[in-house]
N, C-alpha and C positions, 0 to 999 in steps of 0.2 A: 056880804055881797060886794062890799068897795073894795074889800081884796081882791075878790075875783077880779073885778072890771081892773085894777091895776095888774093882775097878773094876765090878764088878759094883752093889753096894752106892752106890756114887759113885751110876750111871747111874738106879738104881731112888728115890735122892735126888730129885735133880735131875729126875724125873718126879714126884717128889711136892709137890717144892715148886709145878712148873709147874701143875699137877692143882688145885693145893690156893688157889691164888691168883687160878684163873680161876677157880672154885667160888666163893669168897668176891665176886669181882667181880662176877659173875651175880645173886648173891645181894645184891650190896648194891647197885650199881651200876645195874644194868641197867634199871629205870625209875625212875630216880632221876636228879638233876642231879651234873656230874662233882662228882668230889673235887679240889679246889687242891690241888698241894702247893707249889708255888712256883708264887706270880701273876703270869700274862704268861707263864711259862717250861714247866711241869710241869705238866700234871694227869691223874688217873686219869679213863677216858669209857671205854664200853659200846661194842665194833661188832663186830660179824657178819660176819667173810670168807671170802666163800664161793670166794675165788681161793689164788692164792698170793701171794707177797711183793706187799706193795703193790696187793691188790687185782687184779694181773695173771690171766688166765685164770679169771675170774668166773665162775663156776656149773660149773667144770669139776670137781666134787669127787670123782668115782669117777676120773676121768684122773688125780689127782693122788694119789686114794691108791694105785693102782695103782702111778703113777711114784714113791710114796715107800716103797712095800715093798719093789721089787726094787732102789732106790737103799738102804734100809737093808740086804739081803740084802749086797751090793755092800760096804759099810762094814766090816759086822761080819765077810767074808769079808778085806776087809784087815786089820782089826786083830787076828788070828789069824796073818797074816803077817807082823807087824812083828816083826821081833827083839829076842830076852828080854836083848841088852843093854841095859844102864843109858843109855844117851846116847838112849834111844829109848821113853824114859818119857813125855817131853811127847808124844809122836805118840798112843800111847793116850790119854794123857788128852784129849787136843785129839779124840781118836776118839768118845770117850766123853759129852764131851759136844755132838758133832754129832750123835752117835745118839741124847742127851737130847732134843735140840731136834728131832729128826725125827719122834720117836714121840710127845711130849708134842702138837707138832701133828695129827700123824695120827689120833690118840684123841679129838680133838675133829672131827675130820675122819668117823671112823665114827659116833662117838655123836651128833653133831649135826648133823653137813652141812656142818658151818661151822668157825672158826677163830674165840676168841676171843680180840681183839684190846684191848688200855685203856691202853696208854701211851702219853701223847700231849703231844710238845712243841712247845707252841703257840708258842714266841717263833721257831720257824721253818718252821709247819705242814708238821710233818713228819708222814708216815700213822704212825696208830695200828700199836705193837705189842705185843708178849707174850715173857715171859721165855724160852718155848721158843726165837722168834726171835733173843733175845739171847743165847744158847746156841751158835746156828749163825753167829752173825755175828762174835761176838766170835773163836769158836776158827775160824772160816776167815779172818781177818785174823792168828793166830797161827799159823796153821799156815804161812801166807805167809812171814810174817817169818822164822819158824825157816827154814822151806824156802831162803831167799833170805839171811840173816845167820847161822846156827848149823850147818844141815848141809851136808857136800860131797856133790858128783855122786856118789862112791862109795859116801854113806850111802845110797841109794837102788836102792841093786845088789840089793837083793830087790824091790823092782818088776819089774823083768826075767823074774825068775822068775815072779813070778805073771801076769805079760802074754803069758811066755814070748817075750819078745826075744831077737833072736841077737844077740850083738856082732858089730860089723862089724872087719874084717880089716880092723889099721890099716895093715898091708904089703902093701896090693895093688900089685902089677904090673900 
């Protein structure tokens, strides 16, 4: 239970800093010229996405928060499934902060319509994005690698459960 209550704590972080950054970005940024942080390479710029990653599905902002309540419903129903052993700390955390980066855009999603976007790296006009993005991008490239370098097929024997797969009878006749 002190897990939870800290990963609770983590989550409601990680929402605030998301919250608190794009506040300040609006507020300074947004009809103002970008901020340099590193010229040619870095700068903070103002945009408005009314899609999802990258702009994808433009104006579709009730489909998407729709698609991102029952995909968080979905999340937080697994990470009540994970098990309360130790080798499966990273899996919450890596949980935790994909539900950071779900909810921190979907709050800008309800209150705005839109998605505020201001990281923007020019030396390879990459689209504009926001720390909640960097949230879900980072831990679904760690979740990969654990998935694929740390844990075995068998660490994953509680999916089954909650899918309710049957194993298949490896002595068929």
């Amino acid at each position: 239970m002190k897990q939870r209550i800290k990963h609770l704590i983590l989550f409601l972080v990680l929402i605030g800093i998301d919250q608190a950054v794009k506040f300040w970005v609006k507020a300074t940024i947004m009809d103002n010229d970008p901020i340099v942080i590193i010229p040619k390479i870095l700068n903070l710029d103002y945009h408005q996405n009314s899609g999802a990653v990258w702009g994808i599905m433009s104006g579709k902002v009730s489909f998407l928060k729709i698609l991102t309540f029952f995909i968080l419903l979905f999340i937080v129903y697994l990470y009540f499934k994970i098990p309360k052993d130790k080798k499966y700390n990273p899996l919450k955390i890596i949980s935790v902060f994909i539900l950071a980066g779900a909810v921190g855009n979907l709050i800008d999603r309800i209150y705005l319509g839109y998605v505020v976007d201001f990281i923007y790296f020019e030396i390879i006009n990459f689209p504009l994005f926001n720390i909640a993005d960097s949230y879900l991008t980072v831990s679904s490239v760690l979740l990969f690698l654990f998935a694929i370098f740390y844990y075995k097929e068998e660490d994953f024997a509680f999916l089954d459960q909650v899918f309710k797969f049957k194993k298949k009878d490896k002595e068929k006749k």
